[in-house]
GUZAVO-708543 format. One record per atom (N, C-alpha, C): x, y, z; atom name. Coordinates in steps of 0.02 Angstrom, whole numbers, always signed. Each point is the difference from the previous one (the first is absolute). Layout:
SITE;X;Y;Z;CA
...
***
This chain:
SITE;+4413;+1431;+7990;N
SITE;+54;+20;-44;CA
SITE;+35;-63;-24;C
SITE;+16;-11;-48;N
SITE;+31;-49;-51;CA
SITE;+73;+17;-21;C
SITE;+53;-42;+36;N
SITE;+76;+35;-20;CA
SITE;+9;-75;-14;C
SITE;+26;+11;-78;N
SITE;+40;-50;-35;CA
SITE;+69;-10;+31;C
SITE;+26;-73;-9;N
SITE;+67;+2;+10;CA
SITE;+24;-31;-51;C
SITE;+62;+23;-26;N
SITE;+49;-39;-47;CA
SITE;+49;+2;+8;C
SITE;+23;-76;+20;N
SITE;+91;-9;+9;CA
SITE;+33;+44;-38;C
SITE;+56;+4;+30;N
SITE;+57;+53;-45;CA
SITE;+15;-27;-47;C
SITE;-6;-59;-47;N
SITE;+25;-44;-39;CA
SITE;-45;+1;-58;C
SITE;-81;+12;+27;N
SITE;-36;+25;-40;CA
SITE;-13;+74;-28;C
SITE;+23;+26;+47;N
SITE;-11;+91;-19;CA
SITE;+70;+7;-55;C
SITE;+49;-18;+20;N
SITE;+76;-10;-52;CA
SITE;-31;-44;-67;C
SITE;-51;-45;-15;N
SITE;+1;-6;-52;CA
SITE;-73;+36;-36;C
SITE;-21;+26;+40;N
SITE;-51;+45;-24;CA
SITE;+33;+61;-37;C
SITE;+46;+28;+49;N
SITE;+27;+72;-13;CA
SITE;+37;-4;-63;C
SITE;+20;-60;-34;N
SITE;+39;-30;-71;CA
SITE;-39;-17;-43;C
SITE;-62;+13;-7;N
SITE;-45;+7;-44;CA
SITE;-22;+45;-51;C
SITE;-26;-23;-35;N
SITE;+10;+71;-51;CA
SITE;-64;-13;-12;C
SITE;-60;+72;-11;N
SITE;-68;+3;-19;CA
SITE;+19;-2;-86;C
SITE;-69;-69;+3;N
SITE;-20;+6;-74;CA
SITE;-45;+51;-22;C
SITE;+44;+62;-14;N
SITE;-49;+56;-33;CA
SITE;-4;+18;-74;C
SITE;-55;-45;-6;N
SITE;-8;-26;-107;CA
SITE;-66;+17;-9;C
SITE;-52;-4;-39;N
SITE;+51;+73;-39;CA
SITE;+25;+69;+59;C
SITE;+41;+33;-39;N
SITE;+52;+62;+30;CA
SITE;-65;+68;-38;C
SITE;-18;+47;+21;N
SITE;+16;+71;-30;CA
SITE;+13;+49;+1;C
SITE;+68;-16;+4;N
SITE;+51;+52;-11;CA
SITE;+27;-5;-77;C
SITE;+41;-52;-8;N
SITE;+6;-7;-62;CA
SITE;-45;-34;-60;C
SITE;-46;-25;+40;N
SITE;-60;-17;-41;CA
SITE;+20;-83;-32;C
SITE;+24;-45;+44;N
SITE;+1;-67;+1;CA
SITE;-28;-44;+6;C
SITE;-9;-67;-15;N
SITE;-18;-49;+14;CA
SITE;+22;-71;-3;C
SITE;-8;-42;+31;N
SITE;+26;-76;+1;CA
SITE;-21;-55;+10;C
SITE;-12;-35;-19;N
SITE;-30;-64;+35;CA
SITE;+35;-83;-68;C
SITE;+28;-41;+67;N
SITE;+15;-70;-57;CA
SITE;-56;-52;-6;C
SITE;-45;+34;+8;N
SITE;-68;-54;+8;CA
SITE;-10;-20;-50;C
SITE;-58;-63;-7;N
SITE;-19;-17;-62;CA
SITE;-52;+43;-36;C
SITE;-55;+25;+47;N
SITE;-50;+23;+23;CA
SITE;+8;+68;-33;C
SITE;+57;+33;-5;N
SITE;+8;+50;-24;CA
SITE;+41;+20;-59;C
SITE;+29;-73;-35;N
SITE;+51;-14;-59;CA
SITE;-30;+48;-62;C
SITE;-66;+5;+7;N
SITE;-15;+36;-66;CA
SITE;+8;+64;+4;C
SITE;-9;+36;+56;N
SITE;+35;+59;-5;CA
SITE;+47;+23;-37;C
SITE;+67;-9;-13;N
SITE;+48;-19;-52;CA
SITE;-14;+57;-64;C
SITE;-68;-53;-30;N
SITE;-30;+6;-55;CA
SITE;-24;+98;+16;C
SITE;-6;+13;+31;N
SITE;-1;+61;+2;CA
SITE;+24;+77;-36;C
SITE;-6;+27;-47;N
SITE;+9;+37;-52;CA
SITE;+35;+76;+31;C
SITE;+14;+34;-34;N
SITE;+14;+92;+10;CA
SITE;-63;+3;+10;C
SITE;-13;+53;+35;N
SITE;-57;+27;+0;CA
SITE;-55;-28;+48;C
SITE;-3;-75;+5;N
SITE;-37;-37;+8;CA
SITE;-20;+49;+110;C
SITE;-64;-4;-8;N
SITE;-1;-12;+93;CA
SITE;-19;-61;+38;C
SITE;+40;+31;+31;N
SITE;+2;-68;+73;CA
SITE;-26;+21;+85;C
SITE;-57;+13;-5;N
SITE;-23;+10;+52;CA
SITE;-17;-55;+66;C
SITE;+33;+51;+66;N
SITE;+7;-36;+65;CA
SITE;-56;+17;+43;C
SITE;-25;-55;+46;N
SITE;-56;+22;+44;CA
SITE;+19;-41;+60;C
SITE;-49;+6;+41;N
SITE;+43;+2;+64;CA
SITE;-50;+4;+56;C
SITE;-15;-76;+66;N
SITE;-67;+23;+37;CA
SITE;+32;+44;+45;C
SITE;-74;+38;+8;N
SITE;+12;+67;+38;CA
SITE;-56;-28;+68;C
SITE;+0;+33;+47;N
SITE;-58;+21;+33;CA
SITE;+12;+40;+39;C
SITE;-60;+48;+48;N
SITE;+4;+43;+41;CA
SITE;+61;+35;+28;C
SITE;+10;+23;+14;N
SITE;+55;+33;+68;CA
SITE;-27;+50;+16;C
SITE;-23;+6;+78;N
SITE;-29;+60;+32;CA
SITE;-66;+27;-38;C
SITE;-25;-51;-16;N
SITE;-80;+9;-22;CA
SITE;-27;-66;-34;C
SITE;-46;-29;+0;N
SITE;-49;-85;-16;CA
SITE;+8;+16;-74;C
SITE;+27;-50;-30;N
SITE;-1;-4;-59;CA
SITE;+24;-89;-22;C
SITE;-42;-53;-22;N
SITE;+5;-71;+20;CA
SITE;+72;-10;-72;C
SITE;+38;-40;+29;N
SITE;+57;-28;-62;CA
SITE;-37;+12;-95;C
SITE;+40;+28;-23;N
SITE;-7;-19;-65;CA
SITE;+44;+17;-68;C
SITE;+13;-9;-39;N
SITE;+52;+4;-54;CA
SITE;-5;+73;-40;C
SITE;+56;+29;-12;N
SITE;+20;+74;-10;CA
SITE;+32;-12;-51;C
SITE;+2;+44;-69;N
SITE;+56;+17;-44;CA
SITE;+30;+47;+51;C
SITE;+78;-10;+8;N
SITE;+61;+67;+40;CA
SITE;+49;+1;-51;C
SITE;+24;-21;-55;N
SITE;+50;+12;-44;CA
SITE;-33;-29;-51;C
SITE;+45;+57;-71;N
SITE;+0;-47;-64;CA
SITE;+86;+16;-21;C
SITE;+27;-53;-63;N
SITE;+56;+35;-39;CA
SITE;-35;-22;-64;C
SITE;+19;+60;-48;N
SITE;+8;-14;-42;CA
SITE;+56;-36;-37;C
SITE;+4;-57;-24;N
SITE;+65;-29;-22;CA
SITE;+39;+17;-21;C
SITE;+61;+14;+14;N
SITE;+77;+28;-50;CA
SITE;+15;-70;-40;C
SITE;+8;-46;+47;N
SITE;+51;-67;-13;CA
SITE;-20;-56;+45;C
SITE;-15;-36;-22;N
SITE;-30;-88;+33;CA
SITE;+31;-48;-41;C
SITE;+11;-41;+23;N
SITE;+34;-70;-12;CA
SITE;+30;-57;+58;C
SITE;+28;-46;-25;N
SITE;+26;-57;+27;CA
SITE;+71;+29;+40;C
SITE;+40;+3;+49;N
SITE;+68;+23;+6;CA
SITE;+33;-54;-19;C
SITE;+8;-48;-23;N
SITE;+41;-29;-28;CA
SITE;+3;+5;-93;C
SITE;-56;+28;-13;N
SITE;+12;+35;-62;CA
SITE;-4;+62;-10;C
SITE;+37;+46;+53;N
SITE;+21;+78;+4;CA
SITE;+72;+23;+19;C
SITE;+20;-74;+1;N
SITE;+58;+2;+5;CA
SITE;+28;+52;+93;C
SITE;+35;-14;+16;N
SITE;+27;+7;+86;CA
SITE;+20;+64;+2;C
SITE;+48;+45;-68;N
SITE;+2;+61;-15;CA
SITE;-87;+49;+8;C
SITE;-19;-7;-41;N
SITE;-63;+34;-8;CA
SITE;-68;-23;+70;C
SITE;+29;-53;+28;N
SITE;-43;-9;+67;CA
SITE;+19;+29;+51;C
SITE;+67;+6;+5;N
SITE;+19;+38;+46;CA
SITE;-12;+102;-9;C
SITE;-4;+4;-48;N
SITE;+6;+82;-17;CA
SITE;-73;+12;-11;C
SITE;-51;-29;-21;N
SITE;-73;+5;+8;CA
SITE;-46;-37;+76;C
SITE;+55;-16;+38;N
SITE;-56;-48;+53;CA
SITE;+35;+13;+62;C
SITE;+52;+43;+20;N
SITE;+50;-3;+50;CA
SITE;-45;+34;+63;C
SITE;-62;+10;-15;N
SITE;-25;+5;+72;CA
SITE;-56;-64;+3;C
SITE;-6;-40;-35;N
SITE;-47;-49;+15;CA
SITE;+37;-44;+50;C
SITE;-55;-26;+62;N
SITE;+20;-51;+29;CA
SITE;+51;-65;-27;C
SITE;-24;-27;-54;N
SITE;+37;-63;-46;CA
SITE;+74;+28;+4;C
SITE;-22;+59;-31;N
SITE;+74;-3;-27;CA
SITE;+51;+21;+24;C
SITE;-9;+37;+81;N
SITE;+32;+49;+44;CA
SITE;+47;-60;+47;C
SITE;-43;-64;-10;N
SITE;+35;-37;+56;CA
SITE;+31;-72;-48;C
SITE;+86;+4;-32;N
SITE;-1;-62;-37;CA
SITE;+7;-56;+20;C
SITE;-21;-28;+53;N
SITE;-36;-65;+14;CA
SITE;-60;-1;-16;C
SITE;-37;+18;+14;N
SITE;-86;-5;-44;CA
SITE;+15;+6;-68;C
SITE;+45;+69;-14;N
SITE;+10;+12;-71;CA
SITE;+6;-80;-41;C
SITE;+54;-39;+18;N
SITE;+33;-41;-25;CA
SITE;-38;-62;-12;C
SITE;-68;-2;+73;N
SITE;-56;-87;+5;CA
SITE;-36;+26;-37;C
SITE;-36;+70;-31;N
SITE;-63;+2;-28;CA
SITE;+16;+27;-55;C
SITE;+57;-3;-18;N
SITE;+40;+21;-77;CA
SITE;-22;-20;-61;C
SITE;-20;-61;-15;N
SITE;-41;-43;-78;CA
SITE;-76;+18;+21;C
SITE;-44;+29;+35;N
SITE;-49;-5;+28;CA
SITE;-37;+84;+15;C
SITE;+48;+45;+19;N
SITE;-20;+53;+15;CA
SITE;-4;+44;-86;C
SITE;-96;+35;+22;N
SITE;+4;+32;-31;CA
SITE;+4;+55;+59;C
SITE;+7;+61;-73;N
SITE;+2;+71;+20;CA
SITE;-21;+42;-34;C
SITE;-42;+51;+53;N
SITE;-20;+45;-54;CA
SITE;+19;+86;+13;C
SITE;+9;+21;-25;N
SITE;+34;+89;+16;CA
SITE;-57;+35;-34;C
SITE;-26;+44;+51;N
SITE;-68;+41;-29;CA
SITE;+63;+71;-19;C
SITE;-14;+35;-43;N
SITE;-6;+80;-31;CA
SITE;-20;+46;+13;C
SITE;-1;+67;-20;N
SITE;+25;+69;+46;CA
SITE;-71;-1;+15;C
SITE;-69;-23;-21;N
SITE;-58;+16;+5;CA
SITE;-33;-67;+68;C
SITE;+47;-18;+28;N
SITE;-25;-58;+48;CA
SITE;+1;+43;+64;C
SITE;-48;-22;+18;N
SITE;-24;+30;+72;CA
SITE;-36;-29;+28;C
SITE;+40;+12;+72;N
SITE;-55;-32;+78;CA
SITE;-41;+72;+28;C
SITE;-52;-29;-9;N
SITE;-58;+35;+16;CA
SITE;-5;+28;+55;C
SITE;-37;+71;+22;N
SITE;-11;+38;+35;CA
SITE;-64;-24;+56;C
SITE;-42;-26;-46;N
SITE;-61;-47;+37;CA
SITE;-34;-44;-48;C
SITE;+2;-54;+41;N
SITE;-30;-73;+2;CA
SITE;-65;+2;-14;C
SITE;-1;-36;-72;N
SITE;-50;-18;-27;CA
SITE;-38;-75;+21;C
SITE;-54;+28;+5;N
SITE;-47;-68;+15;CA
SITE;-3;-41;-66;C
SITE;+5;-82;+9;N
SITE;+0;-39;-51;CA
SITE;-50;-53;+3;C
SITE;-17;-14;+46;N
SITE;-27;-85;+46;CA
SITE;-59;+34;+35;C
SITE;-47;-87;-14;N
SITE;-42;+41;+42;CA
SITE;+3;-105;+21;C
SITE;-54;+0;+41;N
SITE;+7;-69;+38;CA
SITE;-60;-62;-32;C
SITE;+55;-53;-33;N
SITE;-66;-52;-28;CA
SITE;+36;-57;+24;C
SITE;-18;-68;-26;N
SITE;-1;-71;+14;CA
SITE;+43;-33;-39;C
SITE;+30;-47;+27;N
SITE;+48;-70;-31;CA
SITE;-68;-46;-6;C
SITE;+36;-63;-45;N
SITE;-30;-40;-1;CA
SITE;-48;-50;+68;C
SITE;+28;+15;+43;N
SITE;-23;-35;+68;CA
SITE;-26;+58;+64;C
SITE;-29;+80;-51;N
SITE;-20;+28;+57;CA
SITE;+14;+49;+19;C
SITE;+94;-19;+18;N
SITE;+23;+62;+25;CA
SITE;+29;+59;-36;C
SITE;-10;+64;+49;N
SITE;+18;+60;-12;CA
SITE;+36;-3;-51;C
SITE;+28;+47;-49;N
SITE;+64;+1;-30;CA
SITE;-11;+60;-20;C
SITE;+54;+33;-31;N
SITE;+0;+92;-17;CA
SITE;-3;-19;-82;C
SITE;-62;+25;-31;N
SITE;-13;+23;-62;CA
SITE;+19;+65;-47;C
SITE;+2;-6;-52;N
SITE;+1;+85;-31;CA
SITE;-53;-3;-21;C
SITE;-28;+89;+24;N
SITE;-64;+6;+19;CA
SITE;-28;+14;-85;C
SITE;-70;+19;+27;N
SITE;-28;+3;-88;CA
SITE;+31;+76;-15;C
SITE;+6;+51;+21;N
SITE;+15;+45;-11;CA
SITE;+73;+2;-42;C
SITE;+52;-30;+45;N
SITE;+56;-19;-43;CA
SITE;+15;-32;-26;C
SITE;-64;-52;-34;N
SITE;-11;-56;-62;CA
SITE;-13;+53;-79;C
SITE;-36;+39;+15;N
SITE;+11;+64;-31;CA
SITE;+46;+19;-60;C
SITE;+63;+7;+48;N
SITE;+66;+21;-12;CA
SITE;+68;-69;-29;C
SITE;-13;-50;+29;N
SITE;+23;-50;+15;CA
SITE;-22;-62;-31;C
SITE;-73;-6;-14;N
SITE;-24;-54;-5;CA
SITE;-2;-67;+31;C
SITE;-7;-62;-20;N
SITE;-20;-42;+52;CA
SITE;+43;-56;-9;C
SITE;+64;+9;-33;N
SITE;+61;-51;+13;CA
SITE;-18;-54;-15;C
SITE;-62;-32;-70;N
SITE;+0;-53;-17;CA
SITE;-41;-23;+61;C
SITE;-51;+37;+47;N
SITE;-21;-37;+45;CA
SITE;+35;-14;+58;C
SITE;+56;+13;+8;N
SITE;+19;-2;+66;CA
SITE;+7;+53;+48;C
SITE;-34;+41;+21;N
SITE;-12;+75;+37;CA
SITE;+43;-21;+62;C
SITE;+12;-45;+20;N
SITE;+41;+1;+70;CA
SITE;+61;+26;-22;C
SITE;+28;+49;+52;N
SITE;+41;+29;-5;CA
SITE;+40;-10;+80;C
SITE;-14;-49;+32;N
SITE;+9;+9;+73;CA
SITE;+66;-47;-8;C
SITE;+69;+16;+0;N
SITE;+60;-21;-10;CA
SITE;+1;-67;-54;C
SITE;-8;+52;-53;N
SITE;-14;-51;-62;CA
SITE;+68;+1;-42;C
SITE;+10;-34;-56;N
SITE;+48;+17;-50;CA
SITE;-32;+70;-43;C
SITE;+46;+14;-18;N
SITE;-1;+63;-57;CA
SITE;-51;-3;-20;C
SITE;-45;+44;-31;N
SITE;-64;+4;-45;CA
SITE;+21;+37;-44;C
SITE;-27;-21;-55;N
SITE;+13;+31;-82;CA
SITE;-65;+34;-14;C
SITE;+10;+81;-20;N
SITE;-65;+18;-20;CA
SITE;-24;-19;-75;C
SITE;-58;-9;-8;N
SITE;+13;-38;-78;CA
SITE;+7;+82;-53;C
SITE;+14;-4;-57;N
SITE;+33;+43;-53;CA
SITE;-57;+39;+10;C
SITE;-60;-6;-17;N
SITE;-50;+46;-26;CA
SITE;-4;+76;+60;C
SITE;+4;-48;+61;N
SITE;+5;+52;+70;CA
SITE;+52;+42;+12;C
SITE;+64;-19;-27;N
SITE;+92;+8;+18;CA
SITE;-23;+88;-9;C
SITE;-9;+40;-44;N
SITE;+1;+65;-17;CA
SITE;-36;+51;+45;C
SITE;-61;-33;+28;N
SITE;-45;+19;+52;CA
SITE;+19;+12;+61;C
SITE;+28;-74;+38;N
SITE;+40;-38;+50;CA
SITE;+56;+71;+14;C
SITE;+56;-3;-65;N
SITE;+55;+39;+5;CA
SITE;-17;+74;+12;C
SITE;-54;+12;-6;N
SITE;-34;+77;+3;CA
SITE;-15;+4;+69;C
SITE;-45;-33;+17;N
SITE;-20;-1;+87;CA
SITE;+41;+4;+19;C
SITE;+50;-55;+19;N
SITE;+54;+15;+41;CA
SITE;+43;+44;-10;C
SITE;+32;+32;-51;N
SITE;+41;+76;-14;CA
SITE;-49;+58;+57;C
SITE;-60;+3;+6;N
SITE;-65;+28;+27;CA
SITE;+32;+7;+59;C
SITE;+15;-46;+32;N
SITE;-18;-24;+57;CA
SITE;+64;+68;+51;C
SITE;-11;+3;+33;N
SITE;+48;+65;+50;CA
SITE;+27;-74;+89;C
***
């Protein structure tokens, strides 16, 4: 048996922690001040923004691999420092960023955000996305499989999807793409 110990000094600053839970769906949020994710922003009405997420097994063999579990459809995306602090607060007041104004305040010129619409939904069951190919030197990495190249296409050649930046579906696919996933339960 394995019993952790943590000073009381550590459990007191554990217990003052707050989970980063980004994206939210409940209100259908999102956040991030990354660079990695700045183009998001650029994000339209309408537009989707689909989330995936590795899954594996529980209470039956099933090896790690990458899942669509949410999409939103976009209401409103942008910069929060050009949405002004009024309209961030009344469209984002359950996002992590903006719930706590010390983060609010360091990732303020930097954070985008995006608010999915009445048609955004976290999924009932987890879609398979990945299937397992190679980096440059070999190893493993999580691919999108040919099946959901399909739907998706091939990102300019970059199929890794294994904690990548954003992927853009290119235009010709977007109508297809947006169909599947509406599909999806």
């Amino acid at each position: 048996m394995l019993v952790e110990y943590f000073p009381l000094h550590r459990r007191n600053e554990m217990a003052n922690q707050s989970i980063h839970f980004d994206p939210e769906f409940d209100a259908f949020t999102y956040g991030d001040p990354t660079s990695p994710k700045a183009r998001l922003r650029t994000l339209g009405r309408g537009d989707i923004l689909v989330f995936y997420s590795g899954l594996e097994g529980w209470d039956f063999s099933s090896a790690p691999a990458l899942y669509i579990v949410a999409y939103f459809e976009v209401a409103v995306a942008g910069l929060a420092k050009n949405m002004g602090e009024r309209n961030v607060k009344s469209n984002f007041s359950s996002n992590f960023h903006v719930r706590h104004p010390r983060i609010l305040s360091k990732d303020w010129d930097d954070l985008v955000l995006v608010r999915g619409g009445i048609n955004s939904r976290l999924l009932n069951r987890a879609t398979l996305i990945s299937t397992t190919g190679r980096d440059r030197r070999g190893r493993p990495i999580k691919i999108l499989s040919r099946e959901m190249r399909r739907f998706f296409g091939d990102f300019d050649g970059k199929v890794s999807i294994q904690r990548s930046p954003p992927r853009w579906v290119d235009q010709r696919l977007v109508e297809g793409a947006a169909e599947f996933v509406r599909s999806l339960d």
